[in-house]
N, C-alpha and C positions, 0 to 999 in steps of 0.2 A: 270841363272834366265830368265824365258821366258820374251819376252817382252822390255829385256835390251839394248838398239841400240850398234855397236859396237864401232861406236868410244866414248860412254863414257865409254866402256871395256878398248879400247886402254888406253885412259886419264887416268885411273887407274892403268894402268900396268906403264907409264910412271912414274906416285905420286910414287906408293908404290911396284916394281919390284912383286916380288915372291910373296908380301902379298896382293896382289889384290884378289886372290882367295880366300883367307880367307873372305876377307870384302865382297865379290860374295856371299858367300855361309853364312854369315850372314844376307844377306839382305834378303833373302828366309825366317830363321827362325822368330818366330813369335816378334815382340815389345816386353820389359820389359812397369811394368805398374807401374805407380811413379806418389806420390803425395807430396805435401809441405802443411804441417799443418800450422796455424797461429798461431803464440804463444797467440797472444792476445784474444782468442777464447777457446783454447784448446789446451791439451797436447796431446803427439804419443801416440798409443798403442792402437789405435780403432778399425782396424783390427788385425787378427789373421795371424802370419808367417811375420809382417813387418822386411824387413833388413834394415838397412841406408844407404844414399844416401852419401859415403863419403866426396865429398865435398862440402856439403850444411848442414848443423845443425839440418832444420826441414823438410830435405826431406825422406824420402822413398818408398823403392820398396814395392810392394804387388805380394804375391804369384799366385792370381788371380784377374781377372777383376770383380768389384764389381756390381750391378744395382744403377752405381752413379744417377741417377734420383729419387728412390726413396730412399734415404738418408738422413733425412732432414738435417745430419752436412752438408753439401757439401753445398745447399742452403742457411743454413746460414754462409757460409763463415768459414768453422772452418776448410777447409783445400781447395787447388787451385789441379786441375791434372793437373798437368806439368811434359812435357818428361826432365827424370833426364838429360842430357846432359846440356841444356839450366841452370839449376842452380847453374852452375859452377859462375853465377854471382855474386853469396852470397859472392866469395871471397874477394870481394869488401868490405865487411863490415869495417873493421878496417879506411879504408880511409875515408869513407864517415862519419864514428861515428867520426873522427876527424876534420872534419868541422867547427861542431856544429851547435846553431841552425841558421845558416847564410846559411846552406845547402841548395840550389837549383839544383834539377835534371829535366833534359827533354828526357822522355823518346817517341823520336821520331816517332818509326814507332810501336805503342804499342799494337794494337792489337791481338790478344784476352785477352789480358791482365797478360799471365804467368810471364813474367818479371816486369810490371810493379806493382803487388800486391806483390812480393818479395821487390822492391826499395822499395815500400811503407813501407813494414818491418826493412826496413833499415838504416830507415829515423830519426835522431836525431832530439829530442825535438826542437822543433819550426821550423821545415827544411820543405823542399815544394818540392812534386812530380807534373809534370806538364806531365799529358799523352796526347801525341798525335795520332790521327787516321786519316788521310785524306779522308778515304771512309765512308760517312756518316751512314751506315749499321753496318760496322765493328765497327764506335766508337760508335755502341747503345750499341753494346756485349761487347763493353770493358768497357764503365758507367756502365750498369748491372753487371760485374765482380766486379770492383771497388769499389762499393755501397754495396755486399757481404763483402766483403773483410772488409771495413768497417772502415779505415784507414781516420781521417777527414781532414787530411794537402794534399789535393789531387784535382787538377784541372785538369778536362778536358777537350780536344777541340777539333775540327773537322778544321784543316787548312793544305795547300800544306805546303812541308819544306822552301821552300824560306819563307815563312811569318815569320818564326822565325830569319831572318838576322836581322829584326829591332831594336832587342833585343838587343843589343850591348853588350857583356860580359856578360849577365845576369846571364847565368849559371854556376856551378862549373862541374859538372857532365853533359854528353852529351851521352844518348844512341841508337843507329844504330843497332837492327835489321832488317838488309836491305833487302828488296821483293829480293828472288833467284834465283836460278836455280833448288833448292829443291834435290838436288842430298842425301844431305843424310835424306831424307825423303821417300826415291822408296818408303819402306817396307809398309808404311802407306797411300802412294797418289800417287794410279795409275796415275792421271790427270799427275803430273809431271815427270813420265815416256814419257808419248803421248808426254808432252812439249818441252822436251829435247832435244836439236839440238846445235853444234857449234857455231853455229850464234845466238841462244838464253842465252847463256853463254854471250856471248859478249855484247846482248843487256842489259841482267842483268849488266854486268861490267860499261856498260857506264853511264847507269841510277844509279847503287850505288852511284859514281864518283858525280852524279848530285846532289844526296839529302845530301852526305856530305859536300859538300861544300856549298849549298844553306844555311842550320843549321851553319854553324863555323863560324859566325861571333857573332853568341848567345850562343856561349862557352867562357868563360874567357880566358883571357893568364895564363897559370899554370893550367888551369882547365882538366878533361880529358874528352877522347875518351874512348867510348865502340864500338867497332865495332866487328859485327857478323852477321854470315850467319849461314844456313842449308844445306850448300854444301860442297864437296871435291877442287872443282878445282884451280889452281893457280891463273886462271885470277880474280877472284872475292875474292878472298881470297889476298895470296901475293901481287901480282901484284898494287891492290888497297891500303895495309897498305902500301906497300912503295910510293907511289903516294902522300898519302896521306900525307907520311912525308917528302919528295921531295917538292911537288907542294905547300903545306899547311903549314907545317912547324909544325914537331911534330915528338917528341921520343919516343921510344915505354918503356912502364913501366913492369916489370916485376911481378907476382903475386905468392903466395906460390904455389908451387906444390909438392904433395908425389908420387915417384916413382911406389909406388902399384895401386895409381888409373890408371894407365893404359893409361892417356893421353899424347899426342905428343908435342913436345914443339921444333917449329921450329925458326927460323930468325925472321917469320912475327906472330907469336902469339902461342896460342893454337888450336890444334886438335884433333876429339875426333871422332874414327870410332869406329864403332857399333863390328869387332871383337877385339877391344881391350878393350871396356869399354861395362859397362851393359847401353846400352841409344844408341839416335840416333846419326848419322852422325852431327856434328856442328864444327863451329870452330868461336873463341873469340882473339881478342886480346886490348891490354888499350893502349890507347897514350896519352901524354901528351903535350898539347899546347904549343908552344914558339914562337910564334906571338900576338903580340896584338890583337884587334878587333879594329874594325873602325869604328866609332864615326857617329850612323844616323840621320838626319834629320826628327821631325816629318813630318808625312803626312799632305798634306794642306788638309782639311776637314774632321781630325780626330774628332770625338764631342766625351766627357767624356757620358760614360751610367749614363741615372738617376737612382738615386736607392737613398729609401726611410729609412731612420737610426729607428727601433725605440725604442721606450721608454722605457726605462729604469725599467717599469713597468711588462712589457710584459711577459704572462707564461713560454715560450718558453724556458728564459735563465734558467730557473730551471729545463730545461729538459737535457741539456748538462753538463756534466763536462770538468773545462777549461776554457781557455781565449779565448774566440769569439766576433765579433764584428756579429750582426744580425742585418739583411736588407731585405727589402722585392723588389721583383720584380714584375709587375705586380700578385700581389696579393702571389704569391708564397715567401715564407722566409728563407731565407742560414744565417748560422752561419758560417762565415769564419775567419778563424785563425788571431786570436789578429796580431801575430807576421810577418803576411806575408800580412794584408789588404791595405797597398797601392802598394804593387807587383802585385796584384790580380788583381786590379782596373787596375794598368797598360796594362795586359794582357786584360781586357776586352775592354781597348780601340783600342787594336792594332789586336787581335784573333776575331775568333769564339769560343768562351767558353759553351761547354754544362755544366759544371757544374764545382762550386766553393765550396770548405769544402763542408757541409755538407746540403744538403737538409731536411728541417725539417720540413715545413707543408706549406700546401696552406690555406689563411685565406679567408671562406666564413661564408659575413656578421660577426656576434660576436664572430662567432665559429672557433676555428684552428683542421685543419682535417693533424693528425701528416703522415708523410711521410715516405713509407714502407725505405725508407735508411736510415732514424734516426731508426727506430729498430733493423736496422743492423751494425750501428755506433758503436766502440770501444769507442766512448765517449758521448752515452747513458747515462744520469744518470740512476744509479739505483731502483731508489725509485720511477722515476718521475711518474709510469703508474702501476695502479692494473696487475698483473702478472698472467694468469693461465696458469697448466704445463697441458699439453695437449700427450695423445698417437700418436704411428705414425700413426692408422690409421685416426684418426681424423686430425694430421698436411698433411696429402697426401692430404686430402680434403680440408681443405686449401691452401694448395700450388697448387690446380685445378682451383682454387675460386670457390669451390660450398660453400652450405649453409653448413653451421655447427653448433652447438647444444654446449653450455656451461654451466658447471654449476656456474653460477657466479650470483649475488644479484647485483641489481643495474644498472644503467641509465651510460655508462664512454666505453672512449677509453681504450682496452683492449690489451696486450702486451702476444703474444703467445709465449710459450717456450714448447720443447720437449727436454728430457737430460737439462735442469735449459738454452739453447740456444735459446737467442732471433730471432725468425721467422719471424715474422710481426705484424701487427694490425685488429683488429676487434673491429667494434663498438657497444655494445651493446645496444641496446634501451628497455629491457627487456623481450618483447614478440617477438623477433625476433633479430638477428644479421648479419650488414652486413658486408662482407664480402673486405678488401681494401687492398688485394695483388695484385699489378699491373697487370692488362691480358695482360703484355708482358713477363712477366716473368711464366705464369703460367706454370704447368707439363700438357703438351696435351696426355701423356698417359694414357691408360684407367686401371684402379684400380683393374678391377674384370678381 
């Protein structure tokens, strides 16, 4: 494969003897293209030629690459593109549904959000997803992901991993997809060809080493490790799971595997090269804690956020199904999960929190101007908003935010659907409609 430096040749021949040239002359052929439906959205079978992703429920391959932009299921959250390999995480389900709703996950380095809209799927009644991003860019694309998706047990924040040691046990579940060396990514990201060097292997190894251990003090004892990368090599892969059980103190769990899927199952976890499975280059593996956490002191000048409870009155709570507590923020109002509101609160005093449950509307003066993620909420009520189902050409022009033309009677916040799936809002004022799909999310492609 042009372009391939030789000693990550050699480090391959080292890994895998004879089978290096197979995985070579894989990386040349084109990506498999794989998406993960939402159950809570939609069921499979939208495209045409889908096979399933064997070890994931609601993944599959598609025979071709679609124009997911102009799609509107995609926008509204009725299915994630996520490269099949990374969804081996699904196997997780049975653990986490045995929880229950005491379930807390942090999924640490979570951007662009493929794994963290899966946990979210995951997630047993009253349970709590906490995404993190530490590059404030990356956590806009993963709150836009997130707020698709549409999952309302869901916090997320923009904080370094040490901010999460203060956490003391918090969580049962702790997930590590750690910044790599991107080795099994060549096929898709020249950049990390150009970046590849021995010595950038190493810095990736030391920097992983840093962000797990900075997090594990905000993992329970008995709670687990997800640890995973998007590379081949020993050092960031083996090297680090035994470290991690060495230094750290934790066993490695084992998870179902069928011999057909074609994955590697070594000492330190799972592996998953592109010629032996249909998906990219990854490797996973679970550990399970058996150290305690360490008991922290708060910080001297932590102050609790103000936030404003209210009344009992309020439209709002007739727009949600479910148990929420709703609070307004400088003018802006979240419904956050009955069952997790003084966890939440917790994280706000110690985090950077971009977003709590579920965004629901900013109130100006008497009016509440509802929030394009309560349209995209799984716990939307249904009744709460007049409905029109709208063609795709007309939802493209919405999802552009140009003008568009309804046939609707009446003065009211409007609830767009194309296929009976909720898109966004428009506000009708009769002789004119405006238009309140965020322009950060709009489609910049041009239509004609």
């Amino acid at each position: 494969m042009p372009g391939i430096p030789l000693p990550f040749i050699q480090s391959l021949q080292n890994l895998l003897g004879a089978e290096a040239g197979d995985l070579l002359d894989a990386l040349q052929q084109a990506a498999p293209v794989s998406i993960r439906y939402n159950r809570e959205k939609t069921a499979s079978g939208k495209f045409a030629g889908e096979t399933p992703v064997n070890w994931c429920p609601d993944g599959v391959y598609l025979a071709e690459r679609p124009a997911f932009t102009l799609d509107p299921l995609w926008h509204g959250g009725a299915y994630y593109i996520q490269e099949a390999s990374s969804m081996f995480l699904a196997q997780l389900a049975p653990v986490v549904q045995s929880l229950g709703s005491r379930c807390r996950i942090l999924d640490l380095c979570a951007a662009p959000g493929g794994k963290a809209t899966l946990l979210a799927g995951l997630l047993p009644p009253g349970g709590l997803l906490v995404a993190n991003e530490i590059i404030r860019s990356r956590a806009a694309v993963l709150l836009e992901n997130l707020a698709k998706w549409g999952s309302p047990n869901v916090v997320v924040t923009c904080n370094d991993p040490q901010s999460f040691g203060t956490l003391a046990g918090a969580f049962d579940v702790l997930v590590i997809d750690a910044p790599c060396s991107g080795e099994g990514m060549f096929r898709k990201d020249a950049a990390a060809i150009k970046e590849w060097s021995p010595a950038h292997v190493r810095l990736c190894a030391g920097r992983q080493r840093r962000i797990v251990s900075g997090a594990w003090n905000a993992l329970r004892e008995g709670g687990l490790l997800v640890y995973s990368t998007c590379t081949f090599n020993r050092d960031e892969n083996d090297a680090n799971v035994q470290w991690i059980q060495d230094a750290l103190g934790a066993v490695r769990v084992p998870l179902p595997l069928h011999p057909a899927w074609g994955i590697v199952e070594s000492g330190a976890g799972y592996r998953f090269y592109p010629h032996r499975v249909q998906g990219e280059g990854f490797f996973i593996s679970v550990l399970r804690k058996t150290t305690p956490s360490r008991p922290v002191r708060r910080r001297a000048g932590e102050k609790a956020i103000r936030r404003t409870a209210l009344k009992a009155a309020t439209p709002v709570e007739k727009w949600l199904s479910g148990k929420f507590v709703f609070e307004s923020r400088n003018n802006f109002i979240h419904a956050l999960p009955l069952s997790q509101q003084d966890f939440i609160a917790q994280l706000s005093q110690q985090l950077h929190v971009l977003q709590a449950g579920v965004a629901v509307g900013e109130q100006k003066g008497a009016t509440i101007i509802p929030a394009a993620a309560l349209a995209l909420s799984t716990a939307l009520q249904p009744r709460a908003f007049p409905k029109v189902e709208v063609d795709i050409p007309t939802v493209l022009h919405f999802l552009r935010r140009d003008t568009i033309k309804l046939d609707f009677a009446g003065k009211d916040f409007v609830l767009l659907t194309c296929n009976r799936l909720p898109l966004g809002f428009v506000r009708h004022l009769g002789h004119r409609t405006n238009n309140l799909y965020p322009a950060a999310w709009r489609i910049r492609m041009r239509l004609d």
